[in-house]
C-alpha positions as CSV (number, residue, x, y, z in Angstrom):
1,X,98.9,103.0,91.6
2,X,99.0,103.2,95.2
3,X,102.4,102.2,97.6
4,X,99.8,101.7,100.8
5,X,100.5,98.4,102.8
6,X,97.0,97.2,101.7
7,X,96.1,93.2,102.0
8,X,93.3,91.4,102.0
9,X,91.6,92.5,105.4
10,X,90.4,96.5,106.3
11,X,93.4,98.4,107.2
12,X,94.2,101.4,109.4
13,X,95.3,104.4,107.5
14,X,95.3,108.4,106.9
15,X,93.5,108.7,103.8
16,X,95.7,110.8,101.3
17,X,92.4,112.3,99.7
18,X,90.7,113.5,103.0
19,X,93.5,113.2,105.4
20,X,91.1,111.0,108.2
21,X,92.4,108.2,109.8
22,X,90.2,105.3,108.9
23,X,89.8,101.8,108.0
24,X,89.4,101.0,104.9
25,X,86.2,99.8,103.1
26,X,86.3,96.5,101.0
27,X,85.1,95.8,97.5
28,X,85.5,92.7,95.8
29,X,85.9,92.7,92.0
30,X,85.8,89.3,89.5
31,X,88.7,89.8,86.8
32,X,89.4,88.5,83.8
33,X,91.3,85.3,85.8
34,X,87.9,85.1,88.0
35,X,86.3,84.8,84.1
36,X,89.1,82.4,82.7
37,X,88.9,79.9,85.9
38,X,84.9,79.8,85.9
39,X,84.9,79.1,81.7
40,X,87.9,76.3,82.3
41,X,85.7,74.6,85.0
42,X,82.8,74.8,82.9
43,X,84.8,73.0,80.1
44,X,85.4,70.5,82.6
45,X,82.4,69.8,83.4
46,X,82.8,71.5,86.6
47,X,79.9,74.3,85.4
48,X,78.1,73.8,89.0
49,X,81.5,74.7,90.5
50,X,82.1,78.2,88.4
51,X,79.3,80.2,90.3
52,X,81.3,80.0,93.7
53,X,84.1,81.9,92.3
54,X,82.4,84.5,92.2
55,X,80.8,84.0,95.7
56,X,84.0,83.9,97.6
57,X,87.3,86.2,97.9
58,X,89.7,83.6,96.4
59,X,89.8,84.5,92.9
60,X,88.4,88.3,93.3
61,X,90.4,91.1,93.8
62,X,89.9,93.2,96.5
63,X,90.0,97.5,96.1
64,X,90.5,99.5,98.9
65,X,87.8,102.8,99.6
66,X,87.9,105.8,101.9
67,X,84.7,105.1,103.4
68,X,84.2,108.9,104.3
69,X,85.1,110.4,100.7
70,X,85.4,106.8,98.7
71,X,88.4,107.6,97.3
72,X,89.9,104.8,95.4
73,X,93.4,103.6,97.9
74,X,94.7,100.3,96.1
75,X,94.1,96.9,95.4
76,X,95.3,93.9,96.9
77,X,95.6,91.1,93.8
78,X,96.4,87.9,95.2
């Protein structure tokens, strides 16, 4: 697992794969909570309110990428 300051916005680094500085690329991944959250509000009656988890950041979490060799640098879970 990486030790790289990531967050939840691109950051400036040296890529340990390629050795560029950069800023990282962005991909946003539904988990198993994303999954959980959506079937809960469903339950609830909330099923028109599941799809927008899956739209928006909030319940996703978010993998850093080289974006000249797309080397996998962390993940920010929040």
């Amino acid at each position: 697992m990486s030790t790289l300051p990531l967050g939840d916005e691109p950051t400036n680094i040296v890529c340990p794969r390629c050795g560029q500085s950069i800023l990282t690329k962005l991909d946003y991944k539904a988990t198993t909570r994303t999954h959980i959250i959506a079937l809960i509000l469903c339950l609830m009656g909330c099923w028109f309110c599941a799809p927008v988890l899956y739209c928006t950041s909030c319940a996703r979490n978010i993998e850093h990428y080289c974006p000249n060799c797309n080397a996998f640098l962390g993940i920010y879970d929040h």
